[in-house]
C-alpha positions as CSV (number, residue, x, y, z in Angstrom):
1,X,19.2,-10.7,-31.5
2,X,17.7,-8.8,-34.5
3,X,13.9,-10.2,-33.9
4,X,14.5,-8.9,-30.4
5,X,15.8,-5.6,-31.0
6,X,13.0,-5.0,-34.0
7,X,10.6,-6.0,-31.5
8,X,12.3,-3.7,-28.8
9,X,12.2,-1.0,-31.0
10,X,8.6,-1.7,-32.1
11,X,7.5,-1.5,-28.0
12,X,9.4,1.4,-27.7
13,X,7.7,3.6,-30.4
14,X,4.6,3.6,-28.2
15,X,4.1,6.0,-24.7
16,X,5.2,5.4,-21.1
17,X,1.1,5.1,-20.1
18,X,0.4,2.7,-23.0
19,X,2.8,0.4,-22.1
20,X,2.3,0.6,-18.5
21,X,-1.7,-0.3,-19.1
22,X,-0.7,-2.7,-21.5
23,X,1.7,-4.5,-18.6
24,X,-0.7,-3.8,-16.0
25,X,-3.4,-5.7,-18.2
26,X,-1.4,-8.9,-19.5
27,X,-0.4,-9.2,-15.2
28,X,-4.1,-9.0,-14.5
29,X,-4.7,-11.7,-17.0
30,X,-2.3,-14.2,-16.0
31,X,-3.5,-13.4,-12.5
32,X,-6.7,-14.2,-13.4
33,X,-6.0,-17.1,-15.6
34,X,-4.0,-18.7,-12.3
35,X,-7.1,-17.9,-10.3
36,X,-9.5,-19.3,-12.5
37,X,-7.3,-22.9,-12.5
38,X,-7.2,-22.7,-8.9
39,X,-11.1,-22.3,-8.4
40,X,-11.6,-24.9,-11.7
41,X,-9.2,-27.5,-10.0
42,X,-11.4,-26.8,-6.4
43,X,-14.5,-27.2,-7.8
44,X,-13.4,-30.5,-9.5
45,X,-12.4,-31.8,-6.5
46,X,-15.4,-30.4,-4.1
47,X,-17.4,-32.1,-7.0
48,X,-15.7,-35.3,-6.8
49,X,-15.5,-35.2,-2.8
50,X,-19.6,-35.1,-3.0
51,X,-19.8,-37.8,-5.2
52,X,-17.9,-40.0,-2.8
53,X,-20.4,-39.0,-0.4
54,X,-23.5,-39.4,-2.2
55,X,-22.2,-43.0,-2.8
56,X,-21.4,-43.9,0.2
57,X,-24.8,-43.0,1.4
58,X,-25.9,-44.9,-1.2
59,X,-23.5,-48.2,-0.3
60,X,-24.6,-47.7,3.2
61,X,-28.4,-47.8,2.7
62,X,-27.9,-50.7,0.4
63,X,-26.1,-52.8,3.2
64,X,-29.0,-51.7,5.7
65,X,-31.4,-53.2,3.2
66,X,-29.5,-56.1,2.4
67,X,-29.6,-56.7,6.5
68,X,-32.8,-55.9,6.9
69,X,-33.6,-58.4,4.3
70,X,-32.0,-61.0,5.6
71,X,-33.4,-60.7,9.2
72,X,-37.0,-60.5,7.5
73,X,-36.1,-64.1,5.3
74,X,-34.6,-65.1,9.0
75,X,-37.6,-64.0,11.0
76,X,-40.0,-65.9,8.1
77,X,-37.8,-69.1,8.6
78,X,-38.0,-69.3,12.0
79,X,-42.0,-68.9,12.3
80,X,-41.8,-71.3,9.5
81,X,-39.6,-73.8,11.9
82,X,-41.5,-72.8,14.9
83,X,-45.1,-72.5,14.3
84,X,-45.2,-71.8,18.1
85,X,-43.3,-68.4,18.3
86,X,-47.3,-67.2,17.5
87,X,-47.9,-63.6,15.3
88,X,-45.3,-63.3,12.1
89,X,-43.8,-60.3,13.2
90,X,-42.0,-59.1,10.2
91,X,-43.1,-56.4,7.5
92,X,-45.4,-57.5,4.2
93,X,-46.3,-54.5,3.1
94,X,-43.7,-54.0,-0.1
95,X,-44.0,-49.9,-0.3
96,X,-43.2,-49.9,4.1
97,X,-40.0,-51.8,4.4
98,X,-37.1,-50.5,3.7
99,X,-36.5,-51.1,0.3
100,X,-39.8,-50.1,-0.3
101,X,-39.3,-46.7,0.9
102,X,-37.0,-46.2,-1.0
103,X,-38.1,-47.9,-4.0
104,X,-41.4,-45.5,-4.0
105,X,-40.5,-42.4,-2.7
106,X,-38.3,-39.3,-3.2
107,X,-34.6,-40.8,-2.4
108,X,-35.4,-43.1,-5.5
109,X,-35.3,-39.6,-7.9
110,X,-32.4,-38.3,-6.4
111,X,-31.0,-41.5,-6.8
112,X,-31.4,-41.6,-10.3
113,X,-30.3,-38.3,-10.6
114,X,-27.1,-38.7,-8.9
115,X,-26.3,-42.2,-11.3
116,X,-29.2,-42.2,-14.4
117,X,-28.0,-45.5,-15.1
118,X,-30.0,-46.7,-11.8
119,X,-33.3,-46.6,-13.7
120,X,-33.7,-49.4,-14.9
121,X,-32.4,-51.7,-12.3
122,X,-35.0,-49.8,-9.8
123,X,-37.9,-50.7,-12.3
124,X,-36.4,-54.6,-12.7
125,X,-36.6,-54.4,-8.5
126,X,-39.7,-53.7,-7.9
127,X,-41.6,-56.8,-9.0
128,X,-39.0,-59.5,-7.2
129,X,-39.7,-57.4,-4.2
130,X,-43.1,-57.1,-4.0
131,X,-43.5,-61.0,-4.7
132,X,-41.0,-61.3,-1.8
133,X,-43.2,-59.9,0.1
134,X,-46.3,-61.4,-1.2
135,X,-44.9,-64.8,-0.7
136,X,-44.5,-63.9,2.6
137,X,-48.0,-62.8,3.1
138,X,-49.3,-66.6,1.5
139,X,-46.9,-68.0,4.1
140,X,-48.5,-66.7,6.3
141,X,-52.1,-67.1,5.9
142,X,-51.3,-71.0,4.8
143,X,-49.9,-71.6,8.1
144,X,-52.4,-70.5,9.8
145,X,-54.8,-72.7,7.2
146,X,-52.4,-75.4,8.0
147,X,-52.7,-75.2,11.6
148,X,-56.2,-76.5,11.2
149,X,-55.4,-79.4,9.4
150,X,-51.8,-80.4,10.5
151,X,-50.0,-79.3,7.5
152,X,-47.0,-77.4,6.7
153,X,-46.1,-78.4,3.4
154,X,-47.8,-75.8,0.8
155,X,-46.2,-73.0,3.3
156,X,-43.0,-74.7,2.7
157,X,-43.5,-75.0,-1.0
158,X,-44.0,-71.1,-1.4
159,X,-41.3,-70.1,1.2
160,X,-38.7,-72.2,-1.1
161,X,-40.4,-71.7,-5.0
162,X,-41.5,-68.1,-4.1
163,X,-39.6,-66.2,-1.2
164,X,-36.4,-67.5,-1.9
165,X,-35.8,-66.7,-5.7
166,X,-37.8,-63.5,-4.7
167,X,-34.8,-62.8,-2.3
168,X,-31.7,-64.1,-4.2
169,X,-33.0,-61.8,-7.4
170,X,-33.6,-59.0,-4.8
171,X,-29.9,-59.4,-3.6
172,X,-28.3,-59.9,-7.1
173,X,-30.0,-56.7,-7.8
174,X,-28.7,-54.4,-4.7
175,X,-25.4,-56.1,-6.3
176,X,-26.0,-54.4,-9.3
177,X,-27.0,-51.2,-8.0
178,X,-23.5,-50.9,-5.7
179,X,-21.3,-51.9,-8.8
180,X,-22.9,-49.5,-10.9
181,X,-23.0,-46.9,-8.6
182,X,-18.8,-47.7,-8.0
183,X,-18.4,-47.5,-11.3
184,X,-19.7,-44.2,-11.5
185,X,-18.0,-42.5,-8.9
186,X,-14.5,-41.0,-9.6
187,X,-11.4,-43.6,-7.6
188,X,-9.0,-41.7,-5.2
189,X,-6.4,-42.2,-8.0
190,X,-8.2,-40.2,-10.3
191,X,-9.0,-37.8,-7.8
192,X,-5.1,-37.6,-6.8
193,X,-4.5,-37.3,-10.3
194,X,-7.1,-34.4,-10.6
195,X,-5.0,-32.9,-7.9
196,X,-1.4,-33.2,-9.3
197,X,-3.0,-31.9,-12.5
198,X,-4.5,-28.5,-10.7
199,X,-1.1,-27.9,-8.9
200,X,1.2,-28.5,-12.0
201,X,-0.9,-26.0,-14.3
202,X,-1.1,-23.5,-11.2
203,X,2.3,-23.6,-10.6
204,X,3.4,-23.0,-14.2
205,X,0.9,-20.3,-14.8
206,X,2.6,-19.1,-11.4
207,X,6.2,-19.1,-13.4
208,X,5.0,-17.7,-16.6
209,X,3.3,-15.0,-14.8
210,X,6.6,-14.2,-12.9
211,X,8.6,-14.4,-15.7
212,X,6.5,-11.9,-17.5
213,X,6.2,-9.5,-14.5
214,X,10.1,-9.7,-14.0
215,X,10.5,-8.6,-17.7
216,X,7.9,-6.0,-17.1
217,X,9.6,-4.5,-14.4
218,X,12.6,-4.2,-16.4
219,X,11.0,-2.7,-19.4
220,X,9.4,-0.7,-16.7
221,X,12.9,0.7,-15.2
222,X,14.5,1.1,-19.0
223,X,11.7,3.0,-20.2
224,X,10.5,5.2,-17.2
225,X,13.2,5.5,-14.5
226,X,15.8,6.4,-16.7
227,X,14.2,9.2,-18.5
228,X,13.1,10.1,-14.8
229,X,16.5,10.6,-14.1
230,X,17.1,12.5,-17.0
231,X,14.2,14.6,-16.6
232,X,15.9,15.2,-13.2
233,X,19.5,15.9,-14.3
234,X,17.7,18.4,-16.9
235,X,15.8,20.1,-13.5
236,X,19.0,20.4,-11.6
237,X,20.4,22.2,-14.6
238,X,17.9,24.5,-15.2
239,X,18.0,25.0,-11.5
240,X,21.6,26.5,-11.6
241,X,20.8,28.2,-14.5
242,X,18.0,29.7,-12.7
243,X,20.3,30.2,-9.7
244,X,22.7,32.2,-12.4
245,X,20.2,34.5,-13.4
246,X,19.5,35.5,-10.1
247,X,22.7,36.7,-9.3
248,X,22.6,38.3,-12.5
249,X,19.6,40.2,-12.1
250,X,20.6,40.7,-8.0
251,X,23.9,42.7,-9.5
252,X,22.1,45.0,-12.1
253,X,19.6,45.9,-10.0
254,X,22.1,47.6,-7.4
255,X,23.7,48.4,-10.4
256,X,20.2,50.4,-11.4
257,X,20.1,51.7,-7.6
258,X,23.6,52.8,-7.6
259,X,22.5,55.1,-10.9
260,X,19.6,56.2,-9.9
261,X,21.4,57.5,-6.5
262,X,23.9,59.2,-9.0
263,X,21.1,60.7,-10.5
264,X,19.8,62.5,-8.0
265,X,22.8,64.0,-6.5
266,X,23.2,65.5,-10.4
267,X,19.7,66.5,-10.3
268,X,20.2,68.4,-6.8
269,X,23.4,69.9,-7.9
270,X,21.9,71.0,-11.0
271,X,19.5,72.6,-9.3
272,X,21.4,74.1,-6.7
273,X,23.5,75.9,-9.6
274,X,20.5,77.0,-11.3
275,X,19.9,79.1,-8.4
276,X,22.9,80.5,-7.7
277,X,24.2,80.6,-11.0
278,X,21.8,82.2,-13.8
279,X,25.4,82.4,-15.6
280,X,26.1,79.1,-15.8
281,X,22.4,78.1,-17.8
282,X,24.1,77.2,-21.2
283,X,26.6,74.7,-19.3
284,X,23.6,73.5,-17.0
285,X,21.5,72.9,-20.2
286,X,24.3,71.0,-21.0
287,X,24.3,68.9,-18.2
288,X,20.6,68.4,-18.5
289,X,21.2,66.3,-21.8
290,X,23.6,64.7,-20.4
291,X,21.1,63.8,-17.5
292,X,18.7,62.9,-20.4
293,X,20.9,60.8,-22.4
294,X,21.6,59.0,-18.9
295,X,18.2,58.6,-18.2
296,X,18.0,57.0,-22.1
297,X,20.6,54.7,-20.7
298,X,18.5,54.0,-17.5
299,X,15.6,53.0,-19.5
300,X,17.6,50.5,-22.3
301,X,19.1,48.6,-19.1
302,X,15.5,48.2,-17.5
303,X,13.6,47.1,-20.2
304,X,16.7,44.4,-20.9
305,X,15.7,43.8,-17.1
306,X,12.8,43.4,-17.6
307,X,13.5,40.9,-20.8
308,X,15.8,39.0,-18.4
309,X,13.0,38.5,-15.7
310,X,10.5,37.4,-18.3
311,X,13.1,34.6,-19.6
312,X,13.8,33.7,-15.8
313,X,9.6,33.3,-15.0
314,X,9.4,31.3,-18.2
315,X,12.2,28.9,-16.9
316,X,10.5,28.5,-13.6
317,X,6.8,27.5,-15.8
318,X,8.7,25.0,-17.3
319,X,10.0,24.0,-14.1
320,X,6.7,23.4,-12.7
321,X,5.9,21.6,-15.7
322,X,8.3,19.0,-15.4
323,X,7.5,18.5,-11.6
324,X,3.6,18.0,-12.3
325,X,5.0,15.8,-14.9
326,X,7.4,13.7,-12.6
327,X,3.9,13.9,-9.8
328,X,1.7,11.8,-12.7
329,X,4.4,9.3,-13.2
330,X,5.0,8.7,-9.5
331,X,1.0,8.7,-9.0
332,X,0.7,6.0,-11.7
333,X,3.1,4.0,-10.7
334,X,1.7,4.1,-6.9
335,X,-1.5,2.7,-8.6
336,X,-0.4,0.0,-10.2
337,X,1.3,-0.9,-6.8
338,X,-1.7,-0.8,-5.0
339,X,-3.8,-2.6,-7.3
340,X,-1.4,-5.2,-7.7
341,X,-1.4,-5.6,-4.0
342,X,-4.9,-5.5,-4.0
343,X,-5.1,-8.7,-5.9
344,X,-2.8,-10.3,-4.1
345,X,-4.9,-9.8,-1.4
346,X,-8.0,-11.0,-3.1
347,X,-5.9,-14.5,-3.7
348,X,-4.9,-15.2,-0.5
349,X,-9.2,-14.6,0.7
350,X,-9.9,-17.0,-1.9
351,X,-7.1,-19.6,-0.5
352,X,-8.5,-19.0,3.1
353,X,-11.9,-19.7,2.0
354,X,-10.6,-23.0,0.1
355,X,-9.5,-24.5,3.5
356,X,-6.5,-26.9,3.2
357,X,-7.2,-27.6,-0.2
358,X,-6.0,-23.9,-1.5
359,X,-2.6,-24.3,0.8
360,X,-0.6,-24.3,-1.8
361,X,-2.4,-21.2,-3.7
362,X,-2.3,-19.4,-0.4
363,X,1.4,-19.9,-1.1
364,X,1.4,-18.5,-4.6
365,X,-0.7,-15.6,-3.7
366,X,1.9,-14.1,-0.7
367,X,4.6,-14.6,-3.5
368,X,2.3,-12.4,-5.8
C-alpha cells in the first residue's frame, strides 16, 4: 500500500491536462500496439495463404508434366511396337514440350524465386531431358533406316539404354522438385498455430489495454470530476453570496432615495421660509448645515455603495472565470471522446477490410 500511495501521490503532483495527455497517449499506444498484431498476424497468414498457392501451382504443373511425359514415352512405344501407325507424332524438340517451357523460360525464375533451393535441381534437369528427347529423335530416324533393311533392333537398343533412363532420372527429378517445394511451404498446423498465436497476443493486448483504460477512467473521475464538483459547490456559493449583496445594495439604494426625497422637501421648506421669513435667517443657516452635514452623510454611504458594487462586479469576474474554466475541461474531455471513438472506428474499417479473417478484431474494436 505504501508504493501505491507514493506513486499516487507522485501522479498527483502533476496538472489535470498532463495527465489527461499522458492517458490519452499510453490508450493510443496500446491501441496501436493491438492494431499492429492484428495486421502483423494478417499478413503472416495472407503470406502463408500465397505460398500454398504458389505451390500448388507448382504441384499441379509438375503432375501435367509428369503426364505429359508419360504419354510422350507411351506414344514412342507404341510407334516403336507398331511401325505401321506412320509419322511419330510426339514432341522432340526439348525447349517446346512442356517441361521445356518451363525449364527455359520465365516461370523457371519465378520459380526459383518462390523456393531458391530449386536451382540446382532445374540445372541437374536439363541434360536427362534433352537426351530424352534426343533419344527420341535417333528413334526415330533409325526406324525409318530400319525400315529399309528389316531391322528394328538398334531403335530398340536406344529406346531402352537411352529414353528410358532419360525418363526415370527426369521423373526422380520432378520428385525432388515436389518434395522440396513441400518442404518449403508452411503445413496447415503451423498455419493454425500462426493463428492461435495472433488471437492470443490480440486478445491479451485487448485486456491489458482495458485494464489500463478502466484505471484511467478512474484516475480520471478522482482527479477531475470531483474537483468539478467542488468548483461547482464553490459557484453555487458565491452565487448566494452574490444573491446577498443584491438585496443589500437593492435596500440602500431606496434607502438613498428615501433621503434624497427628504432632502428636498427640507430644501423647499427652507426656501419657502427664507422668503417669508428674513427673521428666521440665523435658524435657517442653521438648518443649512444641518442640510450639509446630511449631504456629508449622503456622500459617505455612496461611495461605500459604490465600494460594495465594485466587490459584487469583482465576484461576478471570478464567476465567469470559473465557468470558462469548467467550458475547457468539458471541451477536453469531449475530445478525447471523439478521438477515442474515432479510432475505434478506424479498427473496425481495418477488420472489414480483413474479411473473415479480422472477425474476431472486428469484435475487439466495437468493445473499444
Amino acid at each position: 500500500m505504501s508504493v501505491i500511495n507514493k506513486y499516487l501521490n507522485w501522479w498527483n503532483q502533476f496538472t489535470v491536462g498532463f495527465r489527461l495527455i499522458v492517458a490519452f497517449v499510453a490508450i493510443t499506444i496500446l491501441i496501436s500496439v493491438l492494431s499492429g498484431i492484428a495486421i502483423l498476424g494478417i499478413n503472416t497468414m495472407a503470406g502463408n495463404a500465397e505460398d500454398i498457392r504458389d505451390s500448388h501451382e507448382i504441384f499441379n504443373r509438375v503432375s501435367e508434366i509428369e503426364i505429359a511425359h508419360q504419354q510422350w514415352v507411351r506414344d514412342l512405344n507404341t510407334f516403336l511396337i507398331d511401325s505401321d501407325t506412320g509419322q511419330l507424332e510426339i514432341e522432340l524438340d526439348h525447349t517446346s514440350c512442356r517441361l521445356g517451357q518451363w525449364l527455359y523460360g520465365d516461370d523457371r525464375e519465378r520459380t526459383i524465386a518462390f523456393v531458391p533451393q530449386l536451382e540446382p535441381v532445374f540445372n541437374q534437369l536439363e541434360d536427362p531431358h534433352q537426351r530424352m528427347h534426343e533419344s527420341a529423335m535417333q528413334v526415330e530416324q533409325l526406324l525409318n533406316a530400319d525400315d529399309e533393311n528389316g531391322d528394328e533392333n538398334p531403335a530398340i537398343d536406344v529406346y531402352i539404354n537411352n529414353t528410358l533412363p532419360a525418363m526415370e532420372q527426369v521423373q526422380q527429378l520432378l520428385g525432388e522438385i515436389t518434395a522440396t517445394v513441400n518442404d518449403h511451404v508452411i503445413t496447415d498446423d503451423e498455419m493454425v498455430e500462426v493463428a492461435y498465436t495472433t488471437r492470443a497476443a490480440m486478445i491479451t493486448t485487448f485486456f491489458l489495454a482495458l485494464i489500463f483504460i478502466l484505471v484511467t477512467a478512474i484516475g480520471v473521475f478522482r482527479n477531475l470530476i470531483m474537483p468539478l464538483q467542488k468548483v461547482s459547490g464553490n459557484i453555487d456559493t458565491a452565487a448566494d453570496q452574490v444573491s446577498l449583496a443584491s438585496d443589500e445594495v437593492k435596500a440602500s439604494s431606496q434607502s438613498l432615495a428615501e433621503g434624497n426625497t427628504e432632502q428636498a422637501s427640507g430644501l423647499e421648506e427652507t426656501a419657502a421660509s427664507v422668503e417669508q421669513l428674513h427673521s428666521m435667517t440665523r435658524n435657517n443657516t442653521e438648518s443649512v448645515s444641518k442640510v450639509n452635514a446630511l449631504m456629508d452623510e449622503v456622500r459617505v454611504f455612496v461611495n461605500e455603495t459604490n465600494d460594495t458594487l465594485k466587490e459584487l462586479t469583482q465576484s461576478v469576474n471570478q464567476i465567469s472565470e470559473a465557468s470558462r474554466e469548467t467550458s475547457k475541461i468539458n471541451k477536453t474531455i469531449d475530445e478525447i471522446a471523439f478521438q477515442t471513438n474515432l479510432l475505434a472506428l478506424n479498427a473496425s474499417v481495418e477488420a472489414a477490410r480483413a474479411g473473415e479473417a479480422g472477425q474476431g478484431f472486428s469484435v475487439v474494436a466495437e468493445e473499444v
